[in-house]
N, C-alpha and C positions, 0 to 999 in steps of 0.2 A: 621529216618527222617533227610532230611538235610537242608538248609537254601540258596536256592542262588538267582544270580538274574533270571528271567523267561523271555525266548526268541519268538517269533513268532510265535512259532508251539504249546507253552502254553495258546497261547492265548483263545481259546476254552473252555478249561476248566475255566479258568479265567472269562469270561464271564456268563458261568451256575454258578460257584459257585456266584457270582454277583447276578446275577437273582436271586438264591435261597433266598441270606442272606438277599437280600435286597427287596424280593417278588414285582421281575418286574413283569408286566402283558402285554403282548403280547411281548416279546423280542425281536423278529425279529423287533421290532419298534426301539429299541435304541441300534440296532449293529452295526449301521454307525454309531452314535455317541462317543459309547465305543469302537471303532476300531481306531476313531481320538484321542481321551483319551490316548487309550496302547503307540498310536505312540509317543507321548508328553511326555511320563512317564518313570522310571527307574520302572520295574515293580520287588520284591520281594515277593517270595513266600514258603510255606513249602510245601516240597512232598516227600511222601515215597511209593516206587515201583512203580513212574511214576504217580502216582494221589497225584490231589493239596490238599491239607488240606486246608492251609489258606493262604493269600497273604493279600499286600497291593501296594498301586503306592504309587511314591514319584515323585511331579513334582518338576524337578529347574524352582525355581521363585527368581524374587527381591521384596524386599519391602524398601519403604522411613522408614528410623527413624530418625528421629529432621533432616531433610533433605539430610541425606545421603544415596545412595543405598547400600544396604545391601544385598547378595545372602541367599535367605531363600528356604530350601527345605518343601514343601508342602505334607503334608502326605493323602490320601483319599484312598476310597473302602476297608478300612479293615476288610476284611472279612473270619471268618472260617462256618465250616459247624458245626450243631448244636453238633454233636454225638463229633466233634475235640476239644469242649472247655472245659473249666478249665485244660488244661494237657498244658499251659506256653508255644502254637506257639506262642501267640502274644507277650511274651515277647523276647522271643528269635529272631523274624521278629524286634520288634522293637531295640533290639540292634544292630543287624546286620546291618537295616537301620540307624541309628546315626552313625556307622564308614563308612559307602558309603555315608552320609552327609559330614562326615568330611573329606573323603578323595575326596571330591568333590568338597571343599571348603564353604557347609554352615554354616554359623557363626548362625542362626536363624532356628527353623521348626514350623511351625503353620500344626494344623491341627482344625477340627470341632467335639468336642467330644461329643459320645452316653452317656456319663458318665463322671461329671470331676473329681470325687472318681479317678474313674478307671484308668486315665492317668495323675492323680498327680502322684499315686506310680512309674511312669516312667521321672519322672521332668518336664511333661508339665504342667504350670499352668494358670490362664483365664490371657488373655489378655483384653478381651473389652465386651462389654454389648453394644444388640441393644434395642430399645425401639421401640415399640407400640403406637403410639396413636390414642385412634379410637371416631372419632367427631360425634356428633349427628348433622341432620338436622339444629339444631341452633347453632351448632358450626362450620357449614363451614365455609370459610372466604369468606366475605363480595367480589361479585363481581366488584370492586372497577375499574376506568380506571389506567390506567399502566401513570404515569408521566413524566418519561424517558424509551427509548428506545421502546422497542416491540417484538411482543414472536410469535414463529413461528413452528409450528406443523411439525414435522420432521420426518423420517423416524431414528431408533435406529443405523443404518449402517453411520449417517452422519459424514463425518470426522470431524466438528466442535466440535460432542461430545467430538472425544477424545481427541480435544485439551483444551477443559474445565477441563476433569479431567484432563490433566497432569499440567495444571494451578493450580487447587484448591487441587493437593495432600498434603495429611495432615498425621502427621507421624503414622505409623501402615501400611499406606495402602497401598494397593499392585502398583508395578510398572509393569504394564499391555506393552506387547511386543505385536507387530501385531498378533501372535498365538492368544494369549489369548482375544484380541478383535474379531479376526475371531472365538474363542470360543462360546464368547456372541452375536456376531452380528447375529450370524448363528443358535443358540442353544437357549442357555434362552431365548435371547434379540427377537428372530425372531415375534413371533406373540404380542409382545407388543406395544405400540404406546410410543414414546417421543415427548416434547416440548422441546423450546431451547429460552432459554432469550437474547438478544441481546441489547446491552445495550447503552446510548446516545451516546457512541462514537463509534459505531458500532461494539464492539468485542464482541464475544459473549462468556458469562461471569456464564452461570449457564445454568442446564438443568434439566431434571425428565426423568427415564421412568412409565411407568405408564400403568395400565388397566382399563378399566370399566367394571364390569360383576353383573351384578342382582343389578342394582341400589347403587354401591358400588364401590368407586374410592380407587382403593389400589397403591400408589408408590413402586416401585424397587430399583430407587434409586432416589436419591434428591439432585443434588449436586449447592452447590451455595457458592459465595466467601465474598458478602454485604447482607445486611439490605434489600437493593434494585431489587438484583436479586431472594433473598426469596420471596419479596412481589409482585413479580411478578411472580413466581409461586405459590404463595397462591392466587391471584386472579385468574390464570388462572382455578385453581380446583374452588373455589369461582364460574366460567360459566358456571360451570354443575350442577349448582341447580335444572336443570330442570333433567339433565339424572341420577343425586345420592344424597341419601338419606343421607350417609354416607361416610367417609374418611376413609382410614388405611394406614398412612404414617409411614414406618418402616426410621429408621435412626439410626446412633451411637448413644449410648447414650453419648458420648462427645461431642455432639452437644450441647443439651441443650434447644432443641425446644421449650420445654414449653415456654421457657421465650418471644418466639415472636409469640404465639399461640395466637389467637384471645380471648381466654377460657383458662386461663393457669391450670384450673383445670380439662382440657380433661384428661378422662381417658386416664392412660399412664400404658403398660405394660414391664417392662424391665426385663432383662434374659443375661445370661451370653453368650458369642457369640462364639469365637473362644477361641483356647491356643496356647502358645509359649513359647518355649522353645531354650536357649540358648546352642546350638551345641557344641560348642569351647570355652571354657570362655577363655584362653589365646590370641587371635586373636579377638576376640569380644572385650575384654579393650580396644585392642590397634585399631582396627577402631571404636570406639562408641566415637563419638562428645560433648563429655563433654564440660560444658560453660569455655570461656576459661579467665573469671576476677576470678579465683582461683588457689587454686596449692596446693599440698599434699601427702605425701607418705604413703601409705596405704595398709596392709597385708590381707588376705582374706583366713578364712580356709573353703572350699563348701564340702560340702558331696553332693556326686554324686554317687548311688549307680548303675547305667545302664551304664555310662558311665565313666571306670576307670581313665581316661585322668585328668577329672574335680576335681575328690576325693580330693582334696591334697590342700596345700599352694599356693596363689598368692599376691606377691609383686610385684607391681608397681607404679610409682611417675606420677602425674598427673599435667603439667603445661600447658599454653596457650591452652587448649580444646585437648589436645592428651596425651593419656597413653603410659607410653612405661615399660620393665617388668627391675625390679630390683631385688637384692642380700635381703634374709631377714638377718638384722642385729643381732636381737635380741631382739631389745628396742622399736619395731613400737607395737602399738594396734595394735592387732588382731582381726576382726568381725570373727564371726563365723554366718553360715547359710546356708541352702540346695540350688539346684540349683533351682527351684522352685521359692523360696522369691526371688534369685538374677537375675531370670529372672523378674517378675512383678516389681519390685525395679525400675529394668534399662530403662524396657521401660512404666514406668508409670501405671499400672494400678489404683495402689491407690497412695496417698502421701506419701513419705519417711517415716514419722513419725508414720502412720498409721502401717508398721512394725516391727518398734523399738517397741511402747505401744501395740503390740502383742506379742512380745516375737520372734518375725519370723527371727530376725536380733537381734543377740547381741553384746556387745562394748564396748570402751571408749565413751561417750558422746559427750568431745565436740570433737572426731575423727570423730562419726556417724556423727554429724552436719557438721564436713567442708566437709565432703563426699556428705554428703545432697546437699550442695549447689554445689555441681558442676554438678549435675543431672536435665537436661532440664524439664521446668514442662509441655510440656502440654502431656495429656490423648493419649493414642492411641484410631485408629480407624479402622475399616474398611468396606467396603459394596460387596465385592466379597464373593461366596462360592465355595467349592470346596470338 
């Protein structure tokens, strides 16, 4: 068996084994689709004697963190055939892919996991959690008139959306290139409908896409930057009292919706969403946007068992929000912790502290602490899948 990346004339099989794993049904329906897919993707796969066993795509993407872009490689379709599993393709695929991340330059890989057991043991760990909430009849929101501005029923291709989101990007979330909106414009996005808020001074400042099917308004996404552009797409759904019975507005759970939910005791269901995983820990210190009223020298021992690079010691001093790497002396604390905690750590999934009183991160105290405080707080997020 060997490990490489898969060229044009693979693609074939690539697409059955797809179909199988993922039990498409009429396939010939999403070979345009998955053709535009391959083209976009670094595609790796395992084959012996000319038949695929298993593969996976890896798209280069970026993503905001605490507002800087960041090259993150994107993992999807990982897929073997049922008779090829537990015999370690997909660990072998996934190493192979972490050294074409790195020698590509991603510092980040998010993927969507069947299992988050299963892709800890490879150092991906959750990144974000989306939430549910699903409103009864008497918890829609009130169709209320809009006070400022005005909301206008748009078709999902409008380029105002995407200037909304690149306004409201919040960190975690992915930095969408015209590919990836022609992805959605064209793909998910096509048979949905969106609203677009517009707001007293004429910009327009928040949007939804959204469906109605069987008396049931389900949101896609929800993006909004005030108080004011929410309450203006909660009234707008509040106007379909007559065509739903029901809401189910998916969003990050770093949102925090409840708290401006008409009913902050809507059922809300949340779940763990994506993972991430840090590629490069050396190159990621030194571009990650630490706050910059601290400063600190600080040794870091990761065990990284997928990725040998990681495994070892890092020293670096941390002043004005930039790492740069230094000599270990001797005399610095030492944390110790897997690449796992020092990914969810860096980019927020839970609070600093939350892993020290786990045990996930160990240390000198007040070393953990001024480390702490140079670590930006807010939550990651995101509303793409992939």
């Amino acid at each position: 068996m060997t490990i490489h990346r898969l060229t044009d004339k693979d693609f074939e099989q690539a697409f059955q084994l797809s179909c199988y794993a993922f039990q498409v049904e009429n396939p010939d329906d999403h070979r345009q689709r998955a053709q535009k897919a391959w083209d976009r993707s670094i595609n790796i796969g395992a084959t012996e004697n000319g038949q695929l066993l298993s593969k996976l795509a890896l798209l280069p993407l970026a993503v905001h963190i605490h507002g800087k872009t960041m090259p993150m490689g994107g993992l999807a379709g990982v897929a073997s055939y049922p008779e090829q599993r537990r015999k370690g393709h997909v660990r072998q695929l996934l190493g192979h892919t972490l050294q074409t991340m790195r020698a590509e330059g991603h510092l980040l890989s998010y993927l969507a996991p069947f299992s988050v057991s299963f892709y800890r043991k490879f150092g991906w760990e959750i990144l974000c959690e989306k939430t549910t909430y699903t409103l009864n009849a008497k918890q829609l929101p009130k169709p209320l008139p809009i006070a400022d501005g005005k909301l206008e029923r748009v078709d999902p291709s409008d380029p105002r959306i995407c200037a909304v989101y690149e306004k409201r990007l919040c960190h975690g979330m992915l930095v969408r290139d015209p590919q990836w909106w022609d992805h959605l414009q064209n793909g998910a996005y096509k048979a949905k409908k969106a609203v677009l808020y517009i707001d007293a001074a004429g910009e327009p400042s928040a949007y939804m896409i959204y469906t109605i099917q069987k008396r049931n308004f389900t949101t896609e996404e929800l993006i909004f930057g005030d108080q004011k552009g929410l309450n203006a797409l909660f009234a707008f759904i509040g106007q379909h009292d007559s065509m739903a019975d029901t809401a189910e507005l998916t969003v990050p759970a770093a949102e925090g919706l409840s708290y401006f939910l008409p009913d902050a005791k809507t059922k809300a269901e949340t779940i763990p969403y994506f993972m991430a995983r840090i590629v490069d820990v050396a190159p990621f210190f030194q571009a990650y946007p630490f706050l910059a009223d601290g400063q600190g020298d600080f040794v870091f021992r990761i065990s990284d068992p997928v990725a040998e690079w990681n495994d070892r010691l890092f020293a670096f001093s941390v002043k004005n929000g930039k790492a740069h790497p230094t000599t270990v002396g001797g005399d610095e604390p030492v944390f110790e912790t897997d690449i796992q905690t020092l990914t969810a750590l860096m980019l927020g999934y839970q609070r600093p502290t939350f892993f020290k009183h786990a045990g996930f991160i160990q240390g000198d105290e007040k070393a953990l602490q001024d480390f702490f405080r140079l670590i930006p707080g807010e939550q990651p997020a995101l509303v793409d899948f992939f």
